[in-house]
C-alpha positions in Angstrom: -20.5 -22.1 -16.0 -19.5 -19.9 -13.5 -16.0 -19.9 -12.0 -13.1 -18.6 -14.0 -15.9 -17.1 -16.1 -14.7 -14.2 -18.6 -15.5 -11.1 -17.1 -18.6 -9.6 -17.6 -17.9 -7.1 -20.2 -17.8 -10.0 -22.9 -20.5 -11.2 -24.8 -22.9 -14.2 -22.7 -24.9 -16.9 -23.9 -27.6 -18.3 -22.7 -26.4 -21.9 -21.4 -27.5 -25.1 -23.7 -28.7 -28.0 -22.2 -27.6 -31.2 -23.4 -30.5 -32.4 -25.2 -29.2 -34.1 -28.3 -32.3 -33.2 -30.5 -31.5 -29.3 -29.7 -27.8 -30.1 -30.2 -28.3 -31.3 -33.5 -31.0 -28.8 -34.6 -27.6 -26.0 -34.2 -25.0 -28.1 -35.9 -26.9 -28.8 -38.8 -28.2 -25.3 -38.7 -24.7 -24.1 -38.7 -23.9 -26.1 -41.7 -23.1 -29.9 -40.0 -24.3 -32.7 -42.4 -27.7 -34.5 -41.5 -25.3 -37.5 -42.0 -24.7 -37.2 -38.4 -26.2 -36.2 -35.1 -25.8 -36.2 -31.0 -27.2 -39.2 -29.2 -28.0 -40.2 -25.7 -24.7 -41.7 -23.8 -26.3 -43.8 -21.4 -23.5 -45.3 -20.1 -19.5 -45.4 -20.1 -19.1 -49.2 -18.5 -21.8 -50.9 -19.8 -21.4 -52.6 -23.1 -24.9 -53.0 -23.9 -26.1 -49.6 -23.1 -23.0 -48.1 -24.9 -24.3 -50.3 -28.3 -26.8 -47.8 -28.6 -24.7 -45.5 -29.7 -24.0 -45.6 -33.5 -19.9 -46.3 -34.2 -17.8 -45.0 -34.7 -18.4 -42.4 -32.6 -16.8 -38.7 -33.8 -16.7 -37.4 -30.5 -17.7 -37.4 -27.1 -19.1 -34.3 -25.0 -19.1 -34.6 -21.3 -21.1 -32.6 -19.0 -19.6 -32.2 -15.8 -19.9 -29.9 -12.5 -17.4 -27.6 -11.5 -16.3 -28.5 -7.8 -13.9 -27.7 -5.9 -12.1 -31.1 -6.4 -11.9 -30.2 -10.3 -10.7 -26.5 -10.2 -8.3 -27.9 -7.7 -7.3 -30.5 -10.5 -7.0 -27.9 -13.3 -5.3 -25.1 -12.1 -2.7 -27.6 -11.0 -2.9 -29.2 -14.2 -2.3 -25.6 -16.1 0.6 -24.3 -14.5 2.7 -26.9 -15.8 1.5 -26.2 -19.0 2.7 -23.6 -21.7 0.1 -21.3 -23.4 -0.9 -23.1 -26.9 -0.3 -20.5 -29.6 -0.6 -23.1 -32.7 -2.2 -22.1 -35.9 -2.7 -23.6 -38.9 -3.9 -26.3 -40.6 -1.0 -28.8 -39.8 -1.9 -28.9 -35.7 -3.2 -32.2 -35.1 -6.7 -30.2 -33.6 -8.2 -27.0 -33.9 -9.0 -25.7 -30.2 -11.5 -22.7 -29.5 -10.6 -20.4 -26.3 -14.0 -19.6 -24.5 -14.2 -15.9 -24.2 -18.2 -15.9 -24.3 -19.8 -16.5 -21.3 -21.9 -19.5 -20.6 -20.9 -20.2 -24.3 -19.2 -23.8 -23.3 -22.2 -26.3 -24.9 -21.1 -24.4 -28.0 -17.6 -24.3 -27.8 -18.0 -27.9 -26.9 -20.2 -28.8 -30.4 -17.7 -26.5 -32.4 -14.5 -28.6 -31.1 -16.9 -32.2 -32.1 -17.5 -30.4 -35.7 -14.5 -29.3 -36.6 -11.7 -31.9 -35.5 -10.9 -35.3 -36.8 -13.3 -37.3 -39.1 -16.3 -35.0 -38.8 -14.7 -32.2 -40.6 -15.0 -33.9 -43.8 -19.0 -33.5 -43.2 -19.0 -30.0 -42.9 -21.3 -28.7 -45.8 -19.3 -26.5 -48.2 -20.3 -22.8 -48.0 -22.1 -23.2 -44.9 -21.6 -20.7 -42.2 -19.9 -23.7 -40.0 -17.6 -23.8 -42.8 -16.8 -20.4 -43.3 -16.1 -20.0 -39.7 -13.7 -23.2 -39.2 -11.7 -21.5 -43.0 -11.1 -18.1 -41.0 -10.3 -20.1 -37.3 -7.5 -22.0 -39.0 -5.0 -19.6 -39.6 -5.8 -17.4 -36.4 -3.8 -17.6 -32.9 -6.0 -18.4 -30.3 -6.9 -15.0 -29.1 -8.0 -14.4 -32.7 -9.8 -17.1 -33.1 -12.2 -16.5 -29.5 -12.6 -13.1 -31.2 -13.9 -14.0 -34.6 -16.3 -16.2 -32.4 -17.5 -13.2 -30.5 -18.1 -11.4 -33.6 -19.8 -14.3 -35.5 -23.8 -13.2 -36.0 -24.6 -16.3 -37.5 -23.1 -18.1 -34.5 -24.9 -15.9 -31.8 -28.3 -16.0 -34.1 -28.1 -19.8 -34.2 -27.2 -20.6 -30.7 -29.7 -18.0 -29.6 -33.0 -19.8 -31.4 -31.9 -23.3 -30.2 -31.1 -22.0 -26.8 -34.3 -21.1 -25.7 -36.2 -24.3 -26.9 -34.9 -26.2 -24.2 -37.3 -29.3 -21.9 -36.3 -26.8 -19.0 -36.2 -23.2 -18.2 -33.8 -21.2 -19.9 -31.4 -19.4 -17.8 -30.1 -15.7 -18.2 -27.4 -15.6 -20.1 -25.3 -13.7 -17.5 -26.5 -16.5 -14.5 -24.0 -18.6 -12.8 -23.9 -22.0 -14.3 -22.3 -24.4 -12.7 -22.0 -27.1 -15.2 -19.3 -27.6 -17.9 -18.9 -29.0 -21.1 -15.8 -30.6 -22.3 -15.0 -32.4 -25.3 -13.1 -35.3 -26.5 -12.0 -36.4 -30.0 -9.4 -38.2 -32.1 -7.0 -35.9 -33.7 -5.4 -35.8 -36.9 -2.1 -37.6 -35.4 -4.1 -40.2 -34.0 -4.2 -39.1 -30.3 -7.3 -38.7 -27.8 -7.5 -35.0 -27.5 -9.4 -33.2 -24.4 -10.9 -29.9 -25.7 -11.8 -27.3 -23.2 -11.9 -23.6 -23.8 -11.3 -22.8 -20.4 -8.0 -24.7 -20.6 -4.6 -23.1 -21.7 -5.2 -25.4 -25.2 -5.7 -28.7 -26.2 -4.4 -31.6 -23.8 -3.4 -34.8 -26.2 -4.4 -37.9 -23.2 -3.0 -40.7 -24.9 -2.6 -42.5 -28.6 -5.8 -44.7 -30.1 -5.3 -47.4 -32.3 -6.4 -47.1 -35.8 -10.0 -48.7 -35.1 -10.3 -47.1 -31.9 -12.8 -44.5 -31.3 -14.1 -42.0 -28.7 -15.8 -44.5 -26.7 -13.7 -47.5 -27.2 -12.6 -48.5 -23.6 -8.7 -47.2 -23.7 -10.7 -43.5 -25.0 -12.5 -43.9 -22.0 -10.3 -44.5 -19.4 -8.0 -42.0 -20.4 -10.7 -39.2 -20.7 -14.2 -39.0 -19.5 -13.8 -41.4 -16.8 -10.7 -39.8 -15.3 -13.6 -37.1 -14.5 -16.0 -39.5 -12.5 -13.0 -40.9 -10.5 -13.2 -37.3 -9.0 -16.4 -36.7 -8.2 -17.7 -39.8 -7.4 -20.3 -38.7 -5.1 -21.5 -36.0 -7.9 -24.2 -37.7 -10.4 -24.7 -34.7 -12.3 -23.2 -35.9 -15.2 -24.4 -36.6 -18.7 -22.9 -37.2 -22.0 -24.0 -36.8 -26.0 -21.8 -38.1 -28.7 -21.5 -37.0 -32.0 -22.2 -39.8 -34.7 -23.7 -41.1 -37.2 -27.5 -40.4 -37.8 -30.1 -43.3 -37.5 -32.7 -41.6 -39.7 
């Protein structure tokens, strides 16, 4: 997406559409399980379209655009916040910074893969879980750095990129749609993860049998985003669960 973009001298991706088929081909070409793929979120209020949707559900990506109302929301939203410097493998997430441009889809997918119960299916030796052992320790600036410098990750993103339904845009176009992502975190919580944040934002506590898109999860995440824009429809959401194959 476009605004508050890094500058131009960093690397650029070209943007991913939210095609779950094409979101899937790069997570399990990264090293995710077949166990589990992205699927179609037809709906946050309706029960029966949400059924669809195997449970429990991993995590939720929304697809958003950037208006006005929303930068308005998040730079107020950030100056109250401190800069997240946690490392390690005892923070209740692990949060990517966005330093690649148009590289949110796949800052988005990394932050469903590697947080909460979709770890565990990250295959052993693959290049997803090489990357995820090196991000641990790292600060934040480190960790957007090893990202930058990840062929694997750039080779990956780049084949599933251009197979898109739709045109693929220039990887230095302005974009003005946004992925975000929502999990559980280790400590239980509803977790907001956006590399264009200052870090992770922790939205409220989810019972023990309470997923991504049980209804507390989505009232205190995704749908705080429609309430915004209500006159924008250009949203869309994927979730990250368990395969049907």
């Amino acid at each position: 997406m476009s605004t508050a973009e890094p500058p131009t001298t960093t690397p650029a991706f070209i943007p991913l559409e939210a095609n779950p088929e094409l979101l899937t081909s790069l997570l399990h070409q990264l090293g995710l399980s077949p166990a589990l793929s992205i699927h179609d979120v037809y709906s946050l209020t309706d029960p029966a379209l949400l059924a669809f949707v195997p449970r429990p559900a991993l995590a939720l990506l929304l697809v958003f655009p950037v208006s006005a109302a929303y930068e308005s929301h998040r730079l107020a939203e950030d100056a109250l916040q401190a800069e997240y410097a946690g490392r390690g493998g005892g923070e209740p997430v692990l949060w990517y910074r966005q330093t690649i441009r148009n590289a949110c889809g796949l800052i988005g997918l990394l932050h469903a893969a590697s947080n909460g119960e979709a770890r565990g299916f990250v295959q052993e030796g693959s290049d997803l879980d090489r990357l995820v052992r090196e991000a641990l320790p790292l600060a934040p600036a480190e960790r957007a750095s090893l990202l930058e410098r990840d062929e694997a990750l750039a080779r990956a993103h780049r084949g599933v990129a251009q197979q898109g339904d739709t045109t693929a845009p220039d990887a230095r176009d302005d974009v003005d749609l946004h992925y975000v992502c929502f999990v559980k975190g280790a400590d239980g919580g509803l977790w907001e993860l956006d590399g264009r944040r200052k870090g992770p934002l922790r939205r409220g506590e989810l019972d023990a049998a309470e997923d991504v898109l049980s209804e507390k999860a989505l009232a205190l995440g995704p749908l705080k985003f429609l309430e915004r824009e209500a006159a924008d429809l250009r949203f869309s959401c994927v979730a990250l669960a368990g395969s049907l194959d």
